[in-house]
C-alpha positions as CSV (number, residue, x, y, z in Angstrom):
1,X,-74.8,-20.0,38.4
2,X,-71.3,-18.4,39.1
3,X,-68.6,-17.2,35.9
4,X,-67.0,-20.2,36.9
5,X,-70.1,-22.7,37.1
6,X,-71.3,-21.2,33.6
7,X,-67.7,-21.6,31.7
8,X,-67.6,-25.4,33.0
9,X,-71.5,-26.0,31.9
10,X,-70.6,-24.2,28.8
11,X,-67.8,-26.6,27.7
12,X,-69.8,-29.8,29.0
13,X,-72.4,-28.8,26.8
14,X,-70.0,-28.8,23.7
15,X,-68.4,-32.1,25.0
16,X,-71.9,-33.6,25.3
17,X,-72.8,-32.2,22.2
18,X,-70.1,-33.6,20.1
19,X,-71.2,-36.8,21.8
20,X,-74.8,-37.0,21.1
21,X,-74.0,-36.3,17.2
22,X,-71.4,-39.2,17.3
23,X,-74.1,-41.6,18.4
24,X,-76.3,-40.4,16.3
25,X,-73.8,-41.1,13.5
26,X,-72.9,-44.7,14.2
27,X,-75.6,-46.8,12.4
28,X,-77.0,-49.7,14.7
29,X,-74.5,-52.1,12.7
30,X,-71.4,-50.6,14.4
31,X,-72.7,-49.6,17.6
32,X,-71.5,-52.8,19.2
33,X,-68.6,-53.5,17.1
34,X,-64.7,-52.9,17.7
35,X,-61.5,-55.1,17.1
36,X,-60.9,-55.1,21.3
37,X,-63.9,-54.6,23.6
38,X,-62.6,-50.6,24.6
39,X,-63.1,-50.3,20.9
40,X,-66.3,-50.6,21.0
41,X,-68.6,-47.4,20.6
42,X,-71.4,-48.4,23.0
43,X,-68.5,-49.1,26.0
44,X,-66.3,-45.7,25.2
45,X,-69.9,-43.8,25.2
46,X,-71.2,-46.0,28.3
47,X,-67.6,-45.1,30.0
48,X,-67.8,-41.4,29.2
49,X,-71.3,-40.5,30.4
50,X,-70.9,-42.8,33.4
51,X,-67.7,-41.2,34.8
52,X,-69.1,-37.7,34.1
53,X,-72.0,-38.7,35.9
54,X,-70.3,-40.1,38.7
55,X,-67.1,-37.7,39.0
56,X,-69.9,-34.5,39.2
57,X,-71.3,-36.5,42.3
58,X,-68.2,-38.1,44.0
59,X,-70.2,-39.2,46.5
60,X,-72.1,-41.9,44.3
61,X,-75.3,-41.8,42.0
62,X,-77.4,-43.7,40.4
63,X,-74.2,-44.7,37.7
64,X,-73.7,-48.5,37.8
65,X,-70.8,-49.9,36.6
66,X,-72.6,-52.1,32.9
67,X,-71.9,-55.8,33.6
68,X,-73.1,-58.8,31.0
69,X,-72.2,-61.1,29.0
70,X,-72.2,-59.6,25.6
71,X,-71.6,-56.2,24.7
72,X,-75.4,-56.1,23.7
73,X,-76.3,-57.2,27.3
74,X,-73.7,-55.1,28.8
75,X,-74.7,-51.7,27.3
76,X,-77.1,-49.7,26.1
77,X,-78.4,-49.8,22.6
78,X,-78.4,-46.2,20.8
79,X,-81.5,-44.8,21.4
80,X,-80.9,-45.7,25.3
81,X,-77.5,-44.3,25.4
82,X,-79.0,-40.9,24.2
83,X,-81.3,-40.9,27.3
84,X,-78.6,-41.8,29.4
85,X,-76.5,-38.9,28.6
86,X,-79.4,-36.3,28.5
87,X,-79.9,-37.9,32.1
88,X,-76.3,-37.2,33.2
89,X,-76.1,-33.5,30.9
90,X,-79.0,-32.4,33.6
91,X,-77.6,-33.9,36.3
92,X,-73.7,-32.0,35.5
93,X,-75.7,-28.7,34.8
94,X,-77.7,-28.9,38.3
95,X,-74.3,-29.4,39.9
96,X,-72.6,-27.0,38.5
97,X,-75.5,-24.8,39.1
98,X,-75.3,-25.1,42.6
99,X,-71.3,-24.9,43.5
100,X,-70.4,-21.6,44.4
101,X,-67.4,-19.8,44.1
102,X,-66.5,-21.1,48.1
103,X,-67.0,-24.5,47.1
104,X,-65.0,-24.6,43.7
105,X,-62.4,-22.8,45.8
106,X,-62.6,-26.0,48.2
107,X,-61.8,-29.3,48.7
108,X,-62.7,-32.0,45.5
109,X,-61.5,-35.1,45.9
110,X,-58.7,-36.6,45.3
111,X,-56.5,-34.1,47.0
112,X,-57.7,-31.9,44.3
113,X,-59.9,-28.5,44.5
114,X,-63.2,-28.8,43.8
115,X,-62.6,-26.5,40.5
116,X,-59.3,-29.1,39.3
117,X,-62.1,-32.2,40.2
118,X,-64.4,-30.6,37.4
119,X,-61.5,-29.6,35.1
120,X,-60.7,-33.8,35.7
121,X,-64.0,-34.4,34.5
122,X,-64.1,-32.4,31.6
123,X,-60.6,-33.8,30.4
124,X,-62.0,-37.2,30.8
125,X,-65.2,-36.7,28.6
126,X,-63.1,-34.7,26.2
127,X,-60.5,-37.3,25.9
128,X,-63.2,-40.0,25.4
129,X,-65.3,-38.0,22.8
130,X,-62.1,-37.2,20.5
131,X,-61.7,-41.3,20.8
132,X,-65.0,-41.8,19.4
133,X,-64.6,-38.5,16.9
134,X,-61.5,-41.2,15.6
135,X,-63.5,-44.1,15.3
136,X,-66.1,-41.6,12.9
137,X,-62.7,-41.2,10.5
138,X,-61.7,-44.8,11.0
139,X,-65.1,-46.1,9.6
140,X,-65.1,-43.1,6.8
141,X,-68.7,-42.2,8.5
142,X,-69.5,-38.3,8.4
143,X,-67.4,-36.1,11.1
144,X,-68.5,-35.1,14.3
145,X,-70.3,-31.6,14.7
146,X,-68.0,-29.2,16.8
147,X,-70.3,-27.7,19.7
């Protein structure tokens, strides 16, 4: 893996790290619960392991948009969501492992470089973790472990 492949799997570990012990820390009770739908923990986690999964492949995966009725039909339960994340960790770190220096110097997506297209990501999964670090505070559970 390149400098540049190993900083970006470095910091994706921390993100997904923060996440899996924010998952971990919402008992079943509140996993489906929030006052609008994107407030709910199971749809913010759902939305931040899907896009990670599908912005380190922008040329589709295996990430389905959730559809259902109910957020317990629409997303995974806690347990689930845990293996869907390990799922996608592997899948950034395989990735990142094989971009070269080239390639991350190259075209991304979006107009972007392929290196700004992975920055993207990592803001996105970031931004979505610090949401669900919040909802921790806002339901006076334990913080978040920093990775």
């Amino acid at each position: 893996m390149t400098a540049i492949g190993r900083a970006l799997a470095n910091q994706f570990c921390g993100a997904f790290g923060g996440l899996r012990d924010i998952i971990g820390k919402l008992p079943d009770d509140q996993w489906y619960a929030g006052a609008t739908m994107d407030q709910i923990p199971a749809r913010r986690a759902h939305h931040a392991i899907m896009w990670a999964g599908r912005y380190c492949r922008p040329r589709g995966g295996h990430h389905p948009t959730a559809r259902g009725d109910t957020p317990e039909t629409t997303y995974r339960p806690r347990t689930g969501m845990l293996a869907y994340l390990e799922e996608t960790a592997r899948q950034v770190e395989t990735a990142l492992a094989a971009t070269t220096d080239e390639q991350f110097a190259g075209p991304g997506g979006g107009g972007h470089r392929l290196l700004e297209h992975w920055v993207y990501n990592l803001r996105h999964l970031q931004h979505h973790v610090g949401q669900l670090s919040s909802t921790l505070r806002e339901r006076r559970l334990p913080s978040m472990k920093w990775h």
